[in-house]
C-alpha positions in Angstrom: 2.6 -41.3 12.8 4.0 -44.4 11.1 5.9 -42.9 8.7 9.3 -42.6 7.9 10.6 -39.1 8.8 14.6 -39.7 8.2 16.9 -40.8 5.2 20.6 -42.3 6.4 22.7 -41.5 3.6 25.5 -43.6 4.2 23.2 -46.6 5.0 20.8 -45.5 2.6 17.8 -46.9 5.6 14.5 -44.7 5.7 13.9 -44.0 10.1 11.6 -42.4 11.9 13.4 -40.6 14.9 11.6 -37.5 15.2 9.3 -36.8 17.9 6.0 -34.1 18.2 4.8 -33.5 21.8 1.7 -31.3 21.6 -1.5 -31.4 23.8 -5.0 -33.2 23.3 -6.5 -30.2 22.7 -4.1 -28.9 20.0 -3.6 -32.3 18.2 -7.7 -32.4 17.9 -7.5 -29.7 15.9 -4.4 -30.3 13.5 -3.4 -32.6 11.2 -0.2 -34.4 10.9 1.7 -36.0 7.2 4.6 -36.6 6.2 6.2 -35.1 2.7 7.3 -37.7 0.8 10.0 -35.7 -0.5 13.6 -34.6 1.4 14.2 -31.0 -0.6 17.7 -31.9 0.0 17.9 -32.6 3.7 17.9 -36.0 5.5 14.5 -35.2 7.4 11.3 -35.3 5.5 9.3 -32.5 6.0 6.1 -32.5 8.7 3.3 -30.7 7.5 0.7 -29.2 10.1 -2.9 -28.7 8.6 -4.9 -26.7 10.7 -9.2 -27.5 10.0 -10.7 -25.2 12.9 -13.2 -23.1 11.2 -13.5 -20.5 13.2 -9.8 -19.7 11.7 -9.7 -16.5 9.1 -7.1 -17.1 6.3 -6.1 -13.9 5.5 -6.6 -12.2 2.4 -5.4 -8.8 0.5 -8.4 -6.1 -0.5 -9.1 -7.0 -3.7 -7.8 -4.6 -6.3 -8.5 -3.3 -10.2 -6.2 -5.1 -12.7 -6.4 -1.8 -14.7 -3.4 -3.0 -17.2 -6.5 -5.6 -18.5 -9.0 -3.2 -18.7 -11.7 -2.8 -21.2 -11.7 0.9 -21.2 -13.6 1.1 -24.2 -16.4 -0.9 -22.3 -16.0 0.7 -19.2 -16.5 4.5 -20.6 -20.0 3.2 -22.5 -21.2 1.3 -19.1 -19.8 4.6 -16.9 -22.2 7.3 -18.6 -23.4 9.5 -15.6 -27.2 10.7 -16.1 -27.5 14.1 -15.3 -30.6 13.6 -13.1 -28.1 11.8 -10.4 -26.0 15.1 -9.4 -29.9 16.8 -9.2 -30.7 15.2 -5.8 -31.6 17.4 -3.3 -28.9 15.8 -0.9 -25.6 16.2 -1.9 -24.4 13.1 0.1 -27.0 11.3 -2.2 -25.5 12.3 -5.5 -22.1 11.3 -4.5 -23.1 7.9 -3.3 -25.3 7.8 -7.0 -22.2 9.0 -8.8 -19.7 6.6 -7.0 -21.8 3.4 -7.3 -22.5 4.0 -10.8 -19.1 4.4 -11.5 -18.0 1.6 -9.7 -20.9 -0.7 -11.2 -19.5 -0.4 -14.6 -15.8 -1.1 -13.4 -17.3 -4.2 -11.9 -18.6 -5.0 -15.7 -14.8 -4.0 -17.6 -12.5 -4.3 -15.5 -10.8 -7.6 -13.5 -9.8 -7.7 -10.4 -7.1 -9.6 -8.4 -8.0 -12.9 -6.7 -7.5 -11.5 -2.9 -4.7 -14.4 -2.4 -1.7 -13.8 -1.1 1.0 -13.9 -4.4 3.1 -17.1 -4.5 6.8 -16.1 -4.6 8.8 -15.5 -7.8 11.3 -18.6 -8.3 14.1 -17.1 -11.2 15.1 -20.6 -11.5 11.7 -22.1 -12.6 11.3 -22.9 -16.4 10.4 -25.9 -18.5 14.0 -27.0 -18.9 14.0 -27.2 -14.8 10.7 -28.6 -14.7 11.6 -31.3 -16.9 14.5 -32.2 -14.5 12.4 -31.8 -11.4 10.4 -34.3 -12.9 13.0 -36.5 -13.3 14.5 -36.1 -10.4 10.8 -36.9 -8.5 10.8 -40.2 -11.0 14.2 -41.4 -9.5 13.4 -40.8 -5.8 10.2 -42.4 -5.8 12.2 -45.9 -7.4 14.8 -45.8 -4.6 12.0 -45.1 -1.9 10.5 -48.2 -3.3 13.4 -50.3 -4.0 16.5 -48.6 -2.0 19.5 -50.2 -4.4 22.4 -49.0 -5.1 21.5 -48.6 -9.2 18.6 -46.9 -8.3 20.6 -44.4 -5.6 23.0 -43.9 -8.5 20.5 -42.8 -10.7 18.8 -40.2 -8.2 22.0 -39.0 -7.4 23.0 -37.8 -10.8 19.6 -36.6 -11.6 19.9 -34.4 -8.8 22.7 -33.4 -9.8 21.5 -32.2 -13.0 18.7 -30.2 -11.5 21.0 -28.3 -9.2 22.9 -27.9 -12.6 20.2 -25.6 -14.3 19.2 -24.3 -11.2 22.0 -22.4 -10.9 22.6 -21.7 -14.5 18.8 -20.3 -14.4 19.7 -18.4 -11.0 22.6 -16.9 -12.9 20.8 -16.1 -16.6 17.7 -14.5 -14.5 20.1 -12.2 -11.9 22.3 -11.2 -15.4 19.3 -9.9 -17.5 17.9 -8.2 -14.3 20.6 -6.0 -13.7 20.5 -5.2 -17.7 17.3 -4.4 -17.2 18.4 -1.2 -15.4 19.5 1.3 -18.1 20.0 4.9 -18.6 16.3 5.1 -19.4 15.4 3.4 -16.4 12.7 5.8 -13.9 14.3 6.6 -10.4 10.8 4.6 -9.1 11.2 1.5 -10.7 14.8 1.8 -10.7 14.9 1.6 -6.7 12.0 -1.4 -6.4 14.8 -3.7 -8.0 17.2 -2.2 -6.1 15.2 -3.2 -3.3 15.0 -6.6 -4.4 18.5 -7.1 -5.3 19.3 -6.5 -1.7 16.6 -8.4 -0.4 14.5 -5.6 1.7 11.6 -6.0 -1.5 8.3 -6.1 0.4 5.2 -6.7 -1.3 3.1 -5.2 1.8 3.4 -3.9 5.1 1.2 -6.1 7.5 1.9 -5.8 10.6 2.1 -9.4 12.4 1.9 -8.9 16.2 3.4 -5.5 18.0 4.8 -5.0 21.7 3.2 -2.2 23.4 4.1 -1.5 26.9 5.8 -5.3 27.9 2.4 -6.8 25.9 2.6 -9.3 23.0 -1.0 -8.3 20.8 -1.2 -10.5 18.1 -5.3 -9.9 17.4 -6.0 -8.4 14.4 -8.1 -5.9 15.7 -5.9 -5.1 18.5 -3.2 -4.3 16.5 -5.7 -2.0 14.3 -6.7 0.0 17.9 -3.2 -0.2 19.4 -1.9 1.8 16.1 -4.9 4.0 16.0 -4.5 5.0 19.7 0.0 5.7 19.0 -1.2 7.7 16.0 -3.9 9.3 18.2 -1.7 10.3 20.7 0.7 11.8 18.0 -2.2 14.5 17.2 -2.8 15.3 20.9 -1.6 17.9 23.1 -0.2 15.9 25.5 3.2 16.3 23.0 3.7 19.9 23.0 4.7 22.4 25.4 2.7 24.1 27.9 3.3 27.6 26.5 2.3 26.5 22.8 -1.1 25.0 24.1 -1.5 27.9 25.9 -1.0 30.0 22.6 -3.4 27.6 21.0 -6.1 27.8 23.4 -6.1 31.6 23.2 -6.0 31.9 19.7 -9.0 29.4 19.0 -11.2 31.9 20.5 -10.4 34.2 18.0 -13.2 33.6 15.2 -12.2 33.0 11.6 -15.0 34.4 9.1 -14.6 33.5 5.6 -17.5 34.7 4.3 -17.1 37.4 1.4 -19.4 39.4 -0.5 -16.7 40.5 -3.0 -16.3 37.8 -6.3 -12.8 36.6 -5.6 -11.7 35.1 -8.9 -10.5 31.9 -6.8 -14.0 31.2 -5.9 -15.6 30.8 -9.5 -17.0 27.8 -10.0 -14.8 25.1 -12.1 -14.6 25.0 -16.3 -14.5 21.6 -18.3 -11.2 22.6 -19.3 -9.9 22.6 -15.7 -11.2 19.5 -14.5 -9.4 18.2 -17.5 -5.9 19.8 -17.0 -6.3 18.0 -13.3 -7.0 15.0 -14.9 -4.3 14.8 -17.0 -1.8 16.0 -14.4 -3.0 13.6 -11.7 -0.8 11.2 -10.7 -2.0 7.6 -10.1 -2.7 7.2 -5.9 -4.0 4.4 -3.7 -8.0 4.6 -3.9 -9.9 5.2 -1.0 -12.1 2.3 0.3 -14.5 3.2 -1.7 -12.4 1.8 -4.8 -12.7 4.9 -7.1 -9.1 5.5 -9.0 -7.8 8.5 -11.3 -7.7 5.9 -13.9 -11.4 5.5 -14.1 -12.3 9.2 -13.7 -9.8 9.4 -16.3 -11.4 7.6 -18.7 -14.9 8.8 -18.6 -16.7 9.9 -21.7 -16.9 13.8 -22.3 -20.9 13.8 -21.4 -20.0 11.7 -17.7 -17.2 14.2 -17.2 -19.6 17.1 -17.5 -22.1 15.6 -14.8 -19.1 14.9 -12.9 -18.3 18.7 -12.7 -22.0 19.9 -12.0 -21.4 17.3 -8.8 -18.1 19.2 -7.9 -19.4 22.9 -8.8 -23.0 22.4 -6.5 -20.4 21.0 -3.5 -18.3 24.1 -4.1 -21.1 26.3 -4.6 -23.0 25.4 -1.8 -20.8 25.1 0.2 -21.4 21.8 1.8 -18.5 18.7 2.4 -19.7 15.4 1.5 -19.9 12.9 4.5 -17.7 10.2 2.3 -15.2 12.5 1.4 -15.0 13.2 5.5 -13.7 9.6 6.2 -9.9 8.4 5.8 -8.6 5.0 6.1 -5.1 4.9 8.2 -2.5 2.6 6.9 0.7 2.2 8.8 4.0 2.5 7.2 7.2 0.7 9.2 9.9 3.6 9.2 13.4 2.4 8.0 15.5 1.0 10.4 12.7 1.1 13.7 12.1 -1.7 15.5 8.7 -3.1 13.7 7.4 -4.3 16.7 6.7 -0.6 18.4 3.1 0.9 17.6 5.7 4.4 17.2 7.8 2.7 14.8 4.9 3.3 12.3 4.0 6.4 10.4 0.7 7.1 9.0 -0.8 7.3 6.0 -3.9 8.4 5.7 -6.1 7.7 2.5 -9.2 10.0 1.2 -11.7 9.3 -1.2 -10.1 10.2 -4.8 -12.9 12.6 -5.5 -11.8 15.3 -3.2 -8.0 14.7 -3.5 -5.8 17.9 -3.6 -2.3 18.5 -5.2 0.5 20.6 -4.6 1.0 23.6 -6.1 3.2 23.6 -9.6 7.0 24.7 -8.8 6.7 23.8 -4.6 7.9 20.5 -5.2 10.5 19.5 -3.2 12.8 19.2 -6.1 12.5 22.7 -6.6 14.0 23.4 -3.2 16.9 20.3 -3.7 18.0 22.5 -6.8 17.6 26.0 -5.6 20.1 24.7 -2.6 22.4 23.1 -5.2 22.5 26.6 -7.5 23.7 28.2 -3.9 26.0 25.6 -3.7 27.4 26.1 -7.0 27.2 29.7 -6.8 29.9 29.5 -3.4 31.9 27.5 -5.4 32.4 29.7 -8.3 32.5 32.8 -6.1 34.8 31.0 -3.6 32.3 31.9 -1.0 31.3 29.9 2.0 27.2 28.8 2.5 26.5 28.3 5.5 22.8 26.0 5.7 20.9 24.6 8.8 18.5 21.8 8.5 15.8 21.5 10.7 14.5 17.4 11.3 11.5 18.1 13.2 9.7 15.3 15.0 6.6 14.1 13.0 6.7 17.6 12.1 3.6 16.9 9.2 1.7 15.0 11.7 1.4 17.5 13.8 0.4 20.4 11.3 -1.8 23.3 13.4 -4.7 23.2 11.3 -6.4 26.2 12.6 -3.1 28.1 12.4 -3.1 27.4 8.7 -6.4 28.7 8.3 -5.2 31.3 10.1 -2.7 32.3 7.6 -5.0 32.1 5.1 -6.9 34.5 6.9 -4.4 37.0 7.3 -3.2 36.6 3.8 -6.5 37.6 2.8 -8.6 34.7 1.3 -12.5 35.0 1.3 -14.9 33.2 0.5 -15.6 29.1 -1.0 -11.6 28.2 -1.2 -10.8 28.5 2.6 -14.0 27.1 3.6 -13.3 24.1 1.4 -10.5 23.9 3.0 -12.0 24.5 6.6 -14.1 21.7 6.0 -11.7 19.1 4.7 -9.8 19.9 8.1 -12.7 19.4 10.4 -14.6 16.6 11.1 -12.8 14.0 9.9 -14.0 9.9 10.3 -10.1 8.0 10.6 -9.9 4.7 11.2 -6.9 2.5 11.2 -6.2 -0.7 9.5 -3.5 -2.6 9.0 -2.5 -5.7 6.1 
């Protein structure tokens, strides 16, 4: 390269003293410029363009902007016939269902580019523009014609740009922290915390892991390198020999839910229930397959009522759509692990939307923070003591005995179409891990 890569200051001289050593086979495929601009340092920038093809930019799943939606649009183009949910196969009307569904979010709602977000700059407005531009205007004079009045003149436009940079820095981090009131939700209140301290992320991809003294950078390694950890998480090889033996002798024991009796749980579903769900779900991340709450949510009275004929022939019959049986694994970095350990990663695992399941009403967690806190209060006023013991069992949730769940539900006395719902969301599952 021929061009000038360093500004003496004190000389006020344009050089070119830095050196790239790379080999022919490398420099074949990248190309080398210069910036023309110093972003206050003495050494121009060297920008590498890489033009291999073979070379995947990567890009985010593309996503429903439902904020912009044309709901009104979408719940006209989203009417379900009833003749779809009459299929013979089940698996058949729940593809018909989903595709129509997603068909008319295709046709009212946008989506999001698949690009990777360009970083928020606070300081950016047109009052900082305008001086960026000036400053620019100044530089490339003295580049051309390096005299003193023209140094002069770059020197204090810069300095007026730093100027409103920091004012705008200032302004922005001020009405930020305003932004945080009493009113404030403890969600939205701890993502700008997050980004006041700097630990904001707006993903979790997962650039290159070291399993066993191995760098994997691969894409897909990384995918099977996490699916394997989590994997090994669900085998036996973790617990104790007694425990499997327990396990492999009570798996022998069969588990029959059939019933003749008409439990009351095992009725089929009312309009007015699917509704109260609907009302009470909480937005989720959507499976693959793309379907959110906010578009079953927003389906016209007639579509919600072929929607439940869908969901009372699955119950009634008895049979577990294959879709439903698939879940997409996405790797969460736990706070404070070292990133680069497939075990530093907890999973998440994400089901299709149409056979998501809640918790029940008064089991929250919350519940049990403040029936601890009324004990709490309760020694106090007494002047008693409390004593408590907390249990912090290792990927305790990940390692959930399914068949000893059933099994309490079996000795608690359930019958009939719940547990076997239930047995078949358990069994057979389709996971696959991803990552990004």
């Amino acid at each position: 390269m021929n061009s000038k890569t360093y500004f003496h200051r004190i000389n006020r001289t344009f050089h070119t003293v830095d050196l790239a050593i790379c080999s022919s086979s490398i420099l074949a495929r990248w190309n080398f410029t210069v910036d023309e601009n110093l972003y206050n340092s003495d050494h121009f920038p060297i920008i590498l363009k890489h033009f291999d093809n073979s070379v995947r930019i990567p890009r985010r799943p593309e996503r429903f902007i439902f904020d912009k939606a044309n709901w009104q649009l979408f719940t006209f183009y989203s009417k379900l016939n009833p003749d779809m949910v009459q299929i013979d196969d089940i698996d058949s009307a729940t593809e018909a269902v989903t595709k129509h569904i997603l068909q008319a979010a295709e046709r009212s709602i946008p989506k999001t580019s698949g690009k990777f977000s360009k970083q928020w700059r606070p300081s950016w407005d047109e009052k900082y523009a305008e001086a960026c531009k000036k400053l620019n205007k100044a530089w490339n004079y003295f580049r051309r014609c390096p005299t003193t009045n023209y140094f002069v003149a770059f020197k204090e436009a810069k300095a007026v740009a730093r100027r409103i940079k920091r004012q705008n820095k200032r302004n922005t981090f001020q009405n930020y922290v305003s932004s945080i009131q009493n009113g404030t939700k403890s969600k939205v209140m701890w993502e700008k915390v997050r980004k006041l301290l700097g630990t904001y992320k707006m993903g979790h991809s997962v650039s290159f892991l070291n399993f066993n003294g191995q760098i994997i950078s691969d894409i897909e390694r990384i995918a099977d390198t996490l699916g394997e950890s989590f994997a090994k998480i669900l085998s036996e090889e973790t617990y104790a020999q007694e425990f499997i033996k327990y396990k492999t002798s009570e798996r022998k024991k069969t588990l029959s839910f059939r019933s003749s009796s008409q439990e009351i749980y095992n009725s089929p579903f009312a309009l007015h229930e699917l509704k109260i769900a609907l009302s009470k779900w909480h937005p989720t991340s959507p499976f693959p397959d793309r379907i959110h709450s906010s578009l079953l949510k927003n389906l016209s009275e007639s579509s919600l009522r072929v929607l439940l004929k869908l969901f009372n022939r699955i119950w009634l019959e008895e049979f577990f759509p294959v879709t439903w049986r698939k879940a997409i694994v996405i790797p969460i970095p736990k706070p404070g692990k070292d990133p680069q350990i497939p075990t530093s990663y907890r999973p998440i695992a994400l089901t299709s939307c149409l056979c998501k399941s809640g918790f029940r009403y008064g089991r929250g967690t919350i519940d049990n923070v403040l029936m601890l806190e009324t004990a709490i209060r309760d020694a106090f006023v007494t002047k008693k003591r409390l004593v408590s013991v907390f249990f912090d069992m290792d990927k305790a949730y990940d390692r959930t005995w399914r068949y000893g769940i059933l099994k309490d539900m079996y000795n608690m006395g359930f019958r009939g179409k719940l547990p076997i719902f239930i047995k078949k969301f358990f069994n057979d599952k389709n996971i696959s891990s991803t990552h990004g």
